[in-house]
C-alpha positions as CSV (number, residue, x, y, z in Angstrom):
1,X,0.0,0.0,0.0
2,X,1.8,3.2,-1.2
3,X,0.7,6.5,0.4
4,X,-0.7,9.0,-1.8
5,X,-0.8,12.0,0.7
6,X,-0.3,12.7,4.5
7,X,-2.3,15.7,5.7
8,X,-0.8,16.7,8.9
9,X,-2.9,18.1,11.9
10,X,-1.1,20.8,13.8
11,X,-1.7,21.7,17.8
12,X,-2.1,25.4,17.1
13,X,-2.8,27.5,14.4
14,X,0.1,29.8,12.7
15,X,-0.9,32.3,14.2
16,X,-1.2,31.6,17.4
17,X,1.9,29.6,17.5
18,X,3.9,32.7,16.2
19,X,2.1,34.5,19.2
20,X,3.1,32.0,21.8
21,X,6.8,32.3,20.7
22,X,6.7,36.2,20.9
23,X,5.4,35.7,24.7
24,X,8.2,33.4,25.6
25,X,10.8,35.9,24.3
26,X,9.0,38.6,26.1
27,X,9.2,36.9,29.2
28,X,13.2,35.5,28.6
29,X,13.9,38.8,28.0
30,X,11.7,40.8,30.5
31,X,14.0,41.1,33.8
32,X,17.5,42.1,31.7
33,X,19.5,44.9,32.7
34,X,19.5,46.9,29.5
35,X,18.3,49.5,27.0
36,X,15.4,48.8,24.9
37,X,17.1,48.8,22.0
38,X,20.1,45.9,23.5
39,X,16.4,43.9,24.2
40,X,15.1,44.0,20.8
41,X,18.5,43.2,19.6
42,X,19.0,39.9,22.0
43,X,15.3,39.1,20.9
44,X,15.6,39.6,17.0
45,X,19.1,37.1,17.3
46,X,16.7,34.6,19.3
47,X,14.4,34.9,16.3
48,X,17.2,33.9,13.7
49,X,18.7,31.5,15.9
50,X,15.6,29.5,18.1
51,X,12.6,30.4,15.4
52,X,11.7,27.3,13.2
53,X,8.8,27.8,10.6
54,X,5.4,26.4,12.7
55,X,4.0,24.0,10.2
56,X,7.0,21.7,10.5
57,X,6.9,21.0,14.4
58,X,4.3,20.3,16.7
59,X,2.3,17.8,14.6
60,X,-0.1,16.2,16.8
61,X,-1.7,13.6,14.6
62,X,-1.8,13.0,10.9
63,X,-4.1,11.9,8.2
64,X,-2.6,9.2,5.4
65,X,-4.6,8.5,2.3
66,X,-3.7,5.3,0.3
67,X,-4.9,3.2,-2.4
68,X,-6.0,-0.2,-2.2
69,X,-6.6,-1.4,-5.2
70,X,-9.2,0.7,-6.6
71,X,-10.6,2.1,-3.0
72,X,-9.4,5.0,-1.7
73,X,-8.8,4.6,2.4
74,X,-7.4,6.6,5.3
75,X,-5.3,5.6,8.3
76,X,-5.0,8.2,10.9
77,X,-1.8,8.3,13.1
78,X,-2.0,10.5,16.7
79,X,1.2,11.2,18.6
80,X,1.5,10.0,21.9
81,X,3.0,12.8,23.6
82,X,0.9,15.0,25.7
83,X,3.7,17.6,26.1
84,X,5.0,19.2,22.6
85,X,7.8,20.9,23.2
86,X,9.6,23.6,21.1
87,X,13.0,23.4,20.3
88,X,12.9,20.7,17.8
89,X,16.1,19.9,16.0
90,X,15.8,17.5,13.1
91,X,18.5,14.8,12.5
């Protein structure tokens, strides 16, 4: 049975997953001893360094569409984490 397709289901929208990474550096960033300008600085290097494009982390379960001999079925796949953490680094 080859795959024709995986549609993957994500735990937050882009959005809000942009949003939530904006928070953290907010808070990383929010007891420093420095000028405003040092802050957005240390947070824009965070940004090239730590920020990973949303759709490619966090996948929570995933739809796969296959053929079987003429019929068209789906097998659905859910991860069994209940903690998704950022910070994923692909090998």
């Amino acid at each position: 049975m080859d795959s024709i397709i995986a549609i993957p289901m994500y735990r937050v929208s882009p959005g809000k997953w942009e949003k939530e990474f904006e928070e953290i550096l907010d808070k990383r960033y929010q007891g420093f001893n420095a000028t405003e300008e040092q802050i957005e600085k240390y947070k824009e290097r965070a940004r090239g360094k730590e920020y990973y494009h949303w759709k490619y982390n966090e996948v929570v379960a995933w739809l796969e569409l296959y053929l079987d001999f003429s019929v068209v079925k789906a097998r659905a796949f859910i991860a069994d984490q209940k903690v998704f953490r950022r910070g994923f680094h692909p090998i």
